[in-house]
C-alpha positions as CSV (number, residue, x, y, z in Angstrom):
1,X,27.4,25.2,111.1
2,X,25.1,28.0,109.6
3,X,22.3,25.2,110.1
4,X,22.3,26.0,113.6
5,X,21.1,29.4,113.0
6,X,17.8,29.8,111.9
7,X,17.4,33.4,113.1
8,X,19.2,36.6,112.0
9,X,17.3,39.2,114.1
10,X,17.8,43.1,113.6
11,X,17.0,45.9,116.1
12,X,15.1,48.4,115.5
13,X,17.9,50.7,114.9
14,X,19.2,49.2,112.2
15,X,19.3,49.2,108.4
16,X,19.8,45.7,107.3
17,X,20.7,45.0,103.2
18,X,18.0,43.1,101.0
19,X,21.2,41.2,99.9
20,X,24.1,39.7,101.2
21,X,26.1,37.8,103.8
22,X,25.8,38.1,107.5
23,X,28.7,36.7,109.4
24,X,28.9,35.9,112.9
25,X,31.5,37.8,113.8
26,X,31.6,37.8,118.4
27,X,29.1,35.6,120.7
28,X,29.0,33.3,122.9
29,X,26.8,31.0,125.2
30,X,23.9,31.8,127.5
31,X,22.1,29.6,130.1
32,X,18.2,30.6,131.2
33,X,15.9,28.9,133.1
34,X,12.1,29.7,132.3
35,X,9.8,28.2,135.8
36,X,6.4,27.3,135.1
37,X,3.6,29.8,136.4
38,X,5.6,32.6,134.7
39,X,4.6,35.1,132.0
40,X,7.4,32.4,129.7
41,X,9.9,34.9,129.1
42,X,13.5,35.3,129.9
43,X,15.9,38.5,129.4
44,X,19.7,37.5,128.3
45,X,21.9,39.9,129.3
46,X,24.7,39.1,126.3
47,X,26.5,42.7,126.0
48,X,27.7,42.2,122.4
49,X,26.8,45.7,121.3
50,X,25.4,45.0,118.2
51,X,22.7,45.2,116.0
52,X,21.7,41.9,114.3
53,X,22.4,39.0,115.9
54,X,22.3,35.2,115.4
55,X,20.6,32.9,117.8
56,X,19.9,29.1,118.4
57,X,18.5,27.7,121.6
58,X,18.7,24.4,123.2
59,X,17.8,22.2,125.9
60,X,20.0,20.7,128.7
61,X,19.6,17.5,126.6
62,X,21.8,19.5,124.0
63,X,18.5,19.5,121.6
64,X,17.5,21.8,119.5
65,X,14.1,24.0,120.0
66,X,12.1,26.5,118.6
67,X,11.0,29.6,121.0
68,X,8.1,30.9,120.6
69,X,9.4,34.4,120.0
70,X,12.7,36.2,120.6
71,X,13.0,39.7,120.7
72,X,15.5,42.2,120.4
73,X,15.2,44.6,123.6
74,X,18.4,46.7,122.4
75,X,22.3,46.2,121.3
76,X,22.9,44.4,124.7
77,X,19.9,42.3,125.8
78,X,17.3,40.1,124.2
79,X,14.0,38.6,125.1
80,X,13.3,34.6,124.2
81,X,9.7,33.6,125.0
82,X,8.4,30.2,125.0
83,X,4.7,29.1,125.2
84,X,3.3,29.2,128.9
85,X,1.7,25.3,128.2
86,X,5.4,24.2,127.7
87,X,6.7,25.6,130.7
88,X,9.2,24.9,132.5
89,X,11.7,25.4,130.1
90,X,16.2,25.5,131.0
91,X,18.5,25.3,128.7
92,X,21.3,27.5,126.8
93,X,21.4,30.0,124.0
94,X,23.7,30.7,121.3
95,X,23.9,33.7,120.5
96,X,26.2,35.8,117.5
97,X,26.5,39.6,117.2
98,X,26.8,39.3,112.9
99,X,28.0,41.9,110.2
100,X,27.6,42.0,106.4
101,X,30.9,43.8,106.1
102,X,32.6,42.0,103.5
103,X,34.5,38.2,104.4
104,X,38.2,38.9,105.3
105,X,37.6,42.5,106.7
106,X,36.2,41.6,109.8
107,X,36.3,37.8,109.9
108,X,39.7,36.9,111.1
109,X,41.1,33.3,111.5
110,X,43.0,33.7,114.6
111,X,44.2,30.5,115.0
112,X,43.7,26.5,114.6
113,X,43.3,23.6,117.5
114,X,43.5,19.9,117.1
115,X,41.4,16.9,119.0
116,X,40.7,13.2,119.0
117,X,36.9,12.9,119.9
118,X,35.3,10.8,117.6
119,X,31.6,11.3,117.9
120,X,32.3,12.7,114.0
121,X,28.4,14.6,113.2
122,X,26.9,13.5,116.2
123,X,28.7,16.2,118.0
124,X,27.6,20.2,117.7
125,X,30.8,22.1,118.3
126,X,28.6,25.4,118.7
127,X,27.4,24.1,121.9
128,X,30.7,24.0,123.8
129,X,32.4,26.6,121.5
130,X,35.2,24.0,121.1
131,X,36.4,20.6,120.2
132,X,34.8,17.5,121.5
133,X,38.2,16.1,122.8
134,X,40.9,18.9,122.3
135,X,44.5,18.8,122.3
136,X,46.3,22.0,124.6
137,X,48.0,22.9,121.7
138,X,46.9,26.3,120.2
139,X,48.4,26.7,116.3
140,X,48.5,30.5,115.3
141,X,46.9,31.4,111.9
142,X,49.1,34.5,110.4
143,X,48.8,35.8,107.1
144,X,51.6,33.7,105.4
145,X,49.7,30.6,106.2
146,X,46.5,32.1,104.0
147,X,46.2,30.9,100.5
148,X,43.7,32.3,98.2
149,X,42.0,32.2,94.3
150,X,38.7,33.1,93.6
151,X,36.7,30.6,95.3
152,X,38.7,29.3,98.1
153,X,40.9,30.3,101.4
154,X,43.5,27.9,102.0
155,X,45.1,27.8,105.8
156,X,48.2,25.8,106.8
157,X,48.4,24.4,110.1
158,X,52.2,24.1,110.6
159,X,53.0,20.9,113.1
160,X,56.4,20.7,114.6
161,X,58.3,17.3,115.1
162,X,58.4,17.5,118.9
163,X,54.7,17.0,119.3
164,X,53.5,13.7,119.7
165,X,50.0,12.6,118.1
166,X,50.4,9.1,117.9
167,X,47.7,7.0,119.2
168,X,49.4,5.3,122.3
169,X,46.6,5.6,125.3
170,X,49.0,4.9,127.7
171,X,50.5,7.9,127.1
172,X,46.9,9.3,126.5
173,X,47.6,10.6,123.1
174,X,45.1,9.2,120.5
175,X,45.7,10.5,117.2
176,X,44.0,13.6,115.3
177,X,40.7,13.3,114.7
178,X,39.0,16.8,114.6
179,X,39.7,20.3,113.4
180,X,38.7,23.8,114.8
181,X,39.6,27.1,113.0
182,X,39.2,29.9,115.9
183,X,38.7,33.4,115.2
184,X,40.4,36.9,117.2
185,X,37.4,36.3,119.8
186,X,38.0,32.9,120.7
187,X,34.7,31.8,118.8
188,X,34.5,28.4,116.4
189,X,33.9,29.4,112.9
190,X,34.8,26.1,111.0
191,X,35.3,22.7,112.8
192,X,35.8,19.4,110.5
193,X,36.1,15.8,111.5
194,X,38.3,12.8,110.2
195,X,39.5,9.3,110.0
196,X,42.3,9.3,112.6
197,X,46.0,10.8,111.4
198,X,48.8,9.5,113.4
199,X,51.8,11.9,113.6
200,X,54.5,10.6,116.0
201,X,57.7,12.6,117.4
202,X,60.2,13.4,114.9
203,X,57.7,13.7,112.2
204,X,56.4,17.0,110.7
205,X,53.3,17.4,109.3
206,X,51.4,20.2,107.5
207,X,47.8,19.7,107.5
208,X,45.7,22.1,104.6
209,X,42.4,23.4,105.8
210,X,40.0,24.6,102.9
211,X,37.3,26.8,103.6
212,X,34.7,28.0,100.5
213,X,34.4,32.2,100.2
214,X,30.4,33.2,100.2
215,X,29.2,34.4,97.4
């Protein structure tokens, strides 16, 4: 999902590395609406206190597209400016308060959710900040379901034989056909897509997520 994010932006404050990883750790989602006639800019107010951030903007088409400048105003606001001959301009920001404390410190899988939309890469899950189709069903991450070697984190998603994910759309269950791993804030750091699984009652399942370290 890091292809969404062209951006990593630093205040003026700060003292970013040469090296390293940024990680988004907080964020969330910002609508603005730019009217032609304007000077083309818009202040978002996203009070994540921080001091690099990562940002992607689109359309209400759900497109991708470039500003012509974004600006860092201070830890709680930024500036996005677009060109006044492309005016007017609505849509919705992304936008990540990031950190290039080291993976595991401060980048916490919180917990795991399961869905059945089946739009597979057509669908940007850091859009919505969830799954296309999502199950209620909330599956708690804790530290006994982390695996880990050198390379890799492993996470367990532990599914109980009472829950149903057959596909039977009369009973509108249809299967399981997307992953999100969710971290402390509520925010989508790793979302996969399948073939369908079929689990019906009286069945456990364990399902193992892999996730690559950064090196």
């Amino acid at each position: 999902m890091a292809d969404y994010y062209p951006y990593i932006l630093f205040s003026p404050s700060s003292s970013p590395v040469s090296a390293g990883y940024y990680i988004a750790v907080s964020g969330g989602k910002y609508d603005f609406s730019v009217p032609s006639g304007g000077s083309g800019s818009y202040t978002i107010a996203h009070k994540l206190n921080g001091e690099s951030f990562q940002i992607a903007v689109f359309n209400t088409d759900n497109e991708y597209i470039y500003p012509k400048n974004v600006t860092i105003l201070n830890m709680n606001e930024l500036e996005i400016s677009f060109d006044i001959n492309k005016l007017p301009v609505e849509g919705y920001a992304i936008i990540k308060k990031t950190s290039n404390v080291g993976y595991g410190t401060t980048y916490s899988f919180s917990y795991a959710q399961l869905g059945y939309g089946s739009s597979g890469k057509l669908y940007n899950p850091e859009g919505t900040n969830s799954l296309e189709s999502p199950y209620s069903q909330i599956y708690t991450i804790s530290p006994k379901d982390i695996d880990q070697d050198e390379r890799y984190y492993y996470i367990t998603i532990n599914i109980d034989e009472d829950t149903d994910y057959s596909y039977d759309v009369e009973n509108e269950v249809y299967g399981i056909r997307e992953i999100g791993i969710f971290d402390d804030d509520g925010s989508i750091l790793f979302y996969s897509f399948c073939s369908l699984i079929e689990k019906p009652i009286g069945v456990a399942l364990k399902l193992y997520y892999k996730v690559s370290k950064p090196y």
